[in-house]
N, C-alpha and C positions, 0 to 999 in steps of 0.2 A: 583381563579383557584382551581379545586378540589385537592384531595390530589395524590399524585402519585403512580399507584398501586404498590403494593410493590413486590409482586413475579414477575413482569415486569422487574423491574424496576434492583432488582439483578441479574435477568437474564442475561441482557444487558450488567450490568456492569462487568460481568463474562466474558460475549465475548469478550469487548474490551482488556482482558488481558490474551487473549487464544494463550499458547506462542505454541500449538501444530497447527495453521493455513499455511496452506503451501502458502496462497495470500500472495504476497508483501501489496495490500490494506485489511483492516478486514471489512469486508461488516454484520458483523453480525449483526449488531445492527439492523440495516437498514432491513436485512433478520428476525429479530424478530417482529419487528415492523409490518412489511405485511403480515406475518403471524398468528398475532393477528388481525387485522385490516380488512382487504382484504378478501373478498368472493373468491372462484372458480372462480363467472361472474365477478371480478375485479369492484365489489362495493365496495368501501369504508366505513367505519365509523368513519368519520372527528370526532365525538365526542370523540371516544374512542384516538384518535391524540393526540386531543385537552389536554386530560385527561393527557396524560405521554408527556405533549410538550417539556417540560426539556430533557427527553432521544433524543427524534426526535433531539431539537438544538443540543446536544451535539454530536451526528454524522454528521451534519451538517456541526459544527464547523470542527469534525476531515477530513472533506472531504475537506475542504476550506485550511485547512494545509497541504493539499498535493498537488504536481504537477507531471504530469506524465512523468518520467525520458527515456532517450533513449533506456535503458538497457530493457525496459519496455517488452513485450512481446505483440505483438498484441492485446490477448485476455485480457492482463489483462488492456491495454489502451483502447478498448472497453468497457468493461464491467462496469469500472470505468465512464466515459463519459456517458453513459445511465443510470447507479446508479444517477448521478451529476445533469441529465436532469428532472428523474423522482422526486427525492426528491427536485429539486429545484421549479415544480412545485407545489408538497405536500405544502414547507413551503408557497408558495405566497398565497396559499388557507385558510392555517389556520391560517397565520395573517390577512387576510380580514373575515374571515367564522366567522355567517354564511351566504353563496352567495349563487346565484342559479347559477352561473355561471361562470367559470374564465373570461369569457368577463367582469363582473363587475367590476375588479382590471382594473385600468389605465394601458394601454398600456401594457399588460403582456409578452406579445412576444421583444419586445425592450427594455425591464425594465433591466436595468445590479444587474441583480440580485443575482450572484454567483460571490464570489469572489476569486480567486488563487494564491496566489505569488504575490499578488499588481497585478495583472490583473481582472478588470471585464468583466464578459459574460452575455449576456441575452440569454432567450430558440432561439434564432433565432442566436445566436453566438456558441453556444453547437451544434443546429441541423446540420446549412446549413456551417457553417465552419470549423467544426472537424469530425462530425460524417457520415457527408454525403458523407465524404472525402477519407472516409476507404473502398468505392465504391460496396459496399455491402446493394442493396436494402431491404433488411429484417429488418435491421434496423427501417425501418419505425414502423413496429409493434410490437417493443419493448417499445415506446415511447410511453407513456401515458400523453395525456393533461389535463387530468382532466374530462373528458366533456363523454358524454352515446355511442356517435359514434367512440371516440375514441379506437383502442386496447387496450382491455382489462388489467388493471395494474396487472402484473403478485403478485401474492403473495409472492414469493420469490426475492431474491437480484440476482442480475447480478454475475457472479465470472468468474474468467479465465477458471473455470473447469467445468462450468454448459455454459459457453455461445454459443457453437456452436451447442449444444442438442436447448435451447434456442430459437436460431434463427432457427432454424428448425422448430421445435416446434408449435414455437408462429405465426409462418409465417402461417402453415397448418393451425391452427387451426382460425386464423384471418378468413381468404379467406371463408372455409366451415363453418362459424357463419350468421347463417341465419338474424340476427339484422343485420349484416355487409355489406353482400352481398348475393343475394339473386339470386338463380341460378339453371334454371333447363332446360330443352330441348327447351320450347320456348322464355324465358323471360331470360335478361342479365341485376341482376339491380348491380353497384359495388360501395364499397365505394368512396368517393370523392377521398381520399390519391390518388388512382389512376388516378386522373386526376390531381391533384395541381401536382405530384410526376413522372408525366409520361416517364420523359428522362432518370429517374433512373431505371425504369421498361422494358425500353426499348433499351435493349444492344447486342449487341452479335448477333445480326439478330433476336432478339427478339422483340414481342410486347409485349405492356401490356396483351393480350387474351395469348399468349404464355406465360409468366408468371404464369398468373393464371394457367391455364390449370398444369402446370407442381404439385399442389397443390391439385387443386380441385376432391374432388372425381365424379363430373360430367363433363365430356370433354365439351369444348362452341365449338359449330361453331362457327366459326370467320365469317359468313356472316350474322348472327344473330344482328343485330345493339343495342350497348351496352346504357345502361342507368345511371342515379348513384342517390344512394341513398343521401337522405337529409340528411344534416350533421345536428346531435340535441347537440346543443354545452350547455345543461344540465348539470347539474353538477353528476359526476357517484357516487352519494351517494347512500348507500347500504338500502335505502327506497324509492327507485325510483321506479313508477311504471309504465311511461308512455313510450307505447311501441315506438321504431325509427320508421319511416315513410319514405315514399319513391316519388319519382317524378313518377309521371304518364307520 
């Protein structure tokens, strides 16, 4: 293992002892790390991970020592919970990396992978039984799997004070990413999440085209018959160059 950069690395260790933080959680570490790492387009550079993994574990650790208390605040049970989900699929990456794929890790989705208070979760125990819970569809494009169709991994960490910009945010900019969804007066092509996803998209007298639309800076007819793009479950390394694809 290479050496650990060093202005990284006191950076971090800085954070975790920043008693001026108004988070009950300290996301900092986690927020330097994406910020070194992490493109604008939410490429990665699992090498440069790889390079400071000791810092990465040791946020790790401090997440897995935590549980989230009643007292808690919405956003900052959010914010935590999608921190939990993303870095938990970071580490399954870079103890298998290098892949081309998180499908090449065994069972990645039901791996109890994160541990809490003597309770284990896997991504599919974080997604579909805590997060999906808070019944707030935007969530989906906060969550990054790994993979080039995925939303985009934001550079920055989740916090109770950045997460409703966040979901805003992240939501818009998902929908109008032409990699993502592809959309203009005759043609409807949309990510999959929209379909794997669709009864969360779909509330309130809403459809999924109602949804979007409330986002998209091009209005869809809804008589327009929708299509969906091909999921490229690639790995979003920040040397990737193969564009997503779409169903005909």
């Amino acid at each position: 293992m290479k050496a650990l950069k060093t202005p990284l690395f006191f950076l971090i260790l800085l954070s975790f002892f920043n008693i001026n933080s108004q988070e009950i959680v300290d996301h900092n570490a986690w927020d330097q790390i994406l910020v070194l790492n992490v493109t604008d387009e939410g490429l990665v550079d699992y090498d440069g991970v790889t390079n400071d993994v000791l810092v990465f574990y040791k946020y790790f650790r401090y997440l897995q020592n935590i549980s989230p208390e009643d007292h808690w605040s919405k956003e900052e049970k959010l914010a935590y919970w999608l921190n939990v989900y993303n870095a938990t699929v970071m580490k399954m990456i870079i103890d298998e990396y290098p892949i081309a794929s998180i499908n090449q890790i065994e069972n990645p989705w039901k791996r109890k992978a994160f541990k809490s208070k003597d309770v284990r979760y896997s991504l599919d125990d974080i997604e579909h039984s805590i997060l999906r819970k808070f019944g707030d569809p935007r969530i989906h494009f906060l969550l990054n799997c790994g993979s080039m169709s995925s939303p985009r991994l934001w550079n920055r960490a989740y916090t109770s004070s950045n997460i409703d910009y966040a979901l805003e945010e992240r939501t818009r900019e998902f929908i109008n990413d032409p990699q993502r969804n592809q959309i203009n007066s005759k043609t409807v092509r949309i990510s999959q999440l929209f379909e794997w996803y669709e009864d969360d998209f779909a509330s309130n007298h809403m459809d999924v085209i109602d949804f979007i639309n409330e986002y998209s800076t091009i209005t869809i007819d809804k008589q327009i018959t929708k299509k969906y793009v091909t999921y490229d479950w690639s790995l979003n390394k920040n040397d990737k160059k193969t564009p997503i694809t779409s169903n005909n």
